[in-house]
C-alpha positions in Angstrom: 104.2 150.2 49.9 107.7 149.0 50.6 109.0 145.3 51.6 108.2 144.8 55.4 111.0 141.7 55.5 114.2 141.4 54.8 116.0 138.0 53.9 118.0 138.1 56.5 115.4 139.1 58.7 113.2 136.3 57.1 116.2 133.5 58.1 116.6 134.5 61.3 112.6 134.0 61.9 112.9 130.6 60.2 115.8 129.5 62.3 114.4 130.7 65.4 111.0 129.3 64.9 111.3 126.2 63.1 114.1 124.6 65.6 114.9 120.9 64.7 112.9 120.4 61.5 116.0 119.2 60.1 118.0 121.3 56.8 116.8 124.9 56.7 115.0 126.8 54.0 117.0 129.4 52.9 115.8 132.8 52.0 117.4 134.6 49.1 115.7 137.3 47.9 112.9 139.4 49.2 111.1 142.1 47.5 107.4 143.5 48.1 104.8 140.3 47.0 108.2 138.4 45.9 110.4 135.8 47.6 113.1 133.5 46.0 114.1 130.2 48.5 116.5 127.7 48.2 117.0 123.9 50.3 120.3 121.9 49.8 119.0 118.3 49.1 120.0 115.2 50.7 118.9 111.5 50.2 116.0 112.3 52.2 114.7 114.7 50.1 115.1 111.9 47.1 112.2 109.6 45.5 113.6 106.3 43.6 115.4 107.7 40.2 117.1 110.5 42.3 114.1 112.9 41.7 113.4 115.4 44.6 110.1 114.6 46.3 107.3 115.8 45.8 107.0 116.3 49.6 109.6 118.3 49.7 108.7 120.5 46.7 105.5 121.1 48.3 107.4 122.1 51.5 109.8 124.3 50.1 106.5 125.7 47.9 104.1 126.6 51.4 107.3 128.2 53.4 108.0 130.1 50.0 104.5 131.3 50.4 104.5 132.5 53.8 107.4 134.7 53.7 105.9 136.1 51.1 102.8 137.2 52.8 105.0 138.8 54.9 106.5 140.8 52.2 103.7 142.7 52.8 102.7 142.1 56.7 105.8 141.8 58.3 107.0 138.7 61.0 103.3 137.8 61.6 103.2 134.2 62.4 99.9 133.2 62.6 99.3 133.4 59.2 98.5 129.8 57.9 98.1 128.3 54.7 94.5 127.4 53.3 95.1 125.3 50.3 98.1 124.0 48.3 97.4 123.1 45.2 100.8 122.0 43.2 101.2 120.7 39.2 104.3 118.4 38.4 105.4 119.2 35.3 108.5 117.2 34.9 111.3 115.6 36.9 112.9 117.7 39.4 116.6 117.2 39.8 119.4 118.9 41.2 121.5 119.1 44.4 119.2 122.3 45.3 115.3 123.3 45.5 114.6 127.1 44.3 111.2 128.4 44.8 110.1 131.6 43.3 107.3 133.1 45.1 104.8 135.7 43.8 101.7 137.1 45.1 98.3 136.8 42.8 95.9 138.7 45.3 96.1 140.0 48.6 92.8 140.5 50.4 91.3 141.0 53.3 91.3 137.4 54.6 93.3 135.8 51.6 96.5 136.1 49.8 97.3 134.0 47.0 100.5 133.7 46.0 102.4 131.4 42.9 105.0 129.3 43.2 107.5 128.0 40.9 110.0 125.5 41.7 112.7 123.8 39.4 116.2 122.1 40.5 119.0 124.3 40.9 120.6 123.6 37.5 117.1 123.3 35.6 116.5 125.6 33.2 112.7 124.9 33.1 109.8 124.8 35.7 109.6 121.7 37.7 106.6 122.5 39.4 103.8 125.2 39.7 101.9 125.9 43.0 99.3 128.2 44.2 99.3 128.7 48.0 96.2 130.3 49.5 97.0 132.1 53.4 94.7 133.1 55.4 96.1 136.3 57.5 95.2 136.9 60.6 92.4 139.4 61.8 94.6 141.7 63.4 96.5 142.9 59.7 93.6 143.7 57.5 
């Protein structure tokens, strides 16, 4: 099985669906069950002590997610998330957001897919997610 997305192909889906939602998710690096993501931070991604949300790290975590379902289904939008469930480890700081995206299971109904998210200049995790998706009847 080969990667059905490209990042740039993955960009261009963000850009053109997700009009006015304010700074983009950027998409990196695909590979088949893999995705790497990126956000530029602002103040509004900022809780008091200059830490980036948690908001936003569950944002960038769900969007890292669904990409990579369609690592493996191609542009099919109507794939939606089923859980998020997201561990703070420790402060996340930086000027940037990277998300690293892997897939656990892909089933029938379900994929599950980890997330691990850390500042740009971090050198450790920030934060650990699993996503659950539920695809849509017409890919399995």
């Amino acid at each position: 099985m080969t990667c059905q997305i490209s990042a740039d192909m993955a960009n261009r889906f963000l850009r053109e669906t997700f009009v006015g939602n304010g700074p983009q998710n950027e998409v990196i690096a695909t590979a088949l069950d893999y995705v790497q993501m990126r956000i530029e931070v602002s103040n509004a991604h900022l809780r008091p002590g200059n830490y980036i949300s948690g908001p936003t790290q569950m944002a960038l975590a769900d969007s890292a997610a669904y990409i990579a379902v369609m690592t493996r289904i191609g542009i099919v939008p109507m794939a939606v998330t089923s859980s998020l469930n997201i561990n703070f480890l420790r402060p996340c700081l930086g000027t940037a957001l990277l998300a690293d995206a892997r897939t656990l299971k892909f089933g029938q109904r379900l994929a599950v897919i980890e997330v691990s998210l850390c500042g740009e200049d971090q050198d450790k995790m920030a934060s650990h997610a699993v996503v659950t998706y539920t695809l849509p009847q017409e890919t399995s």
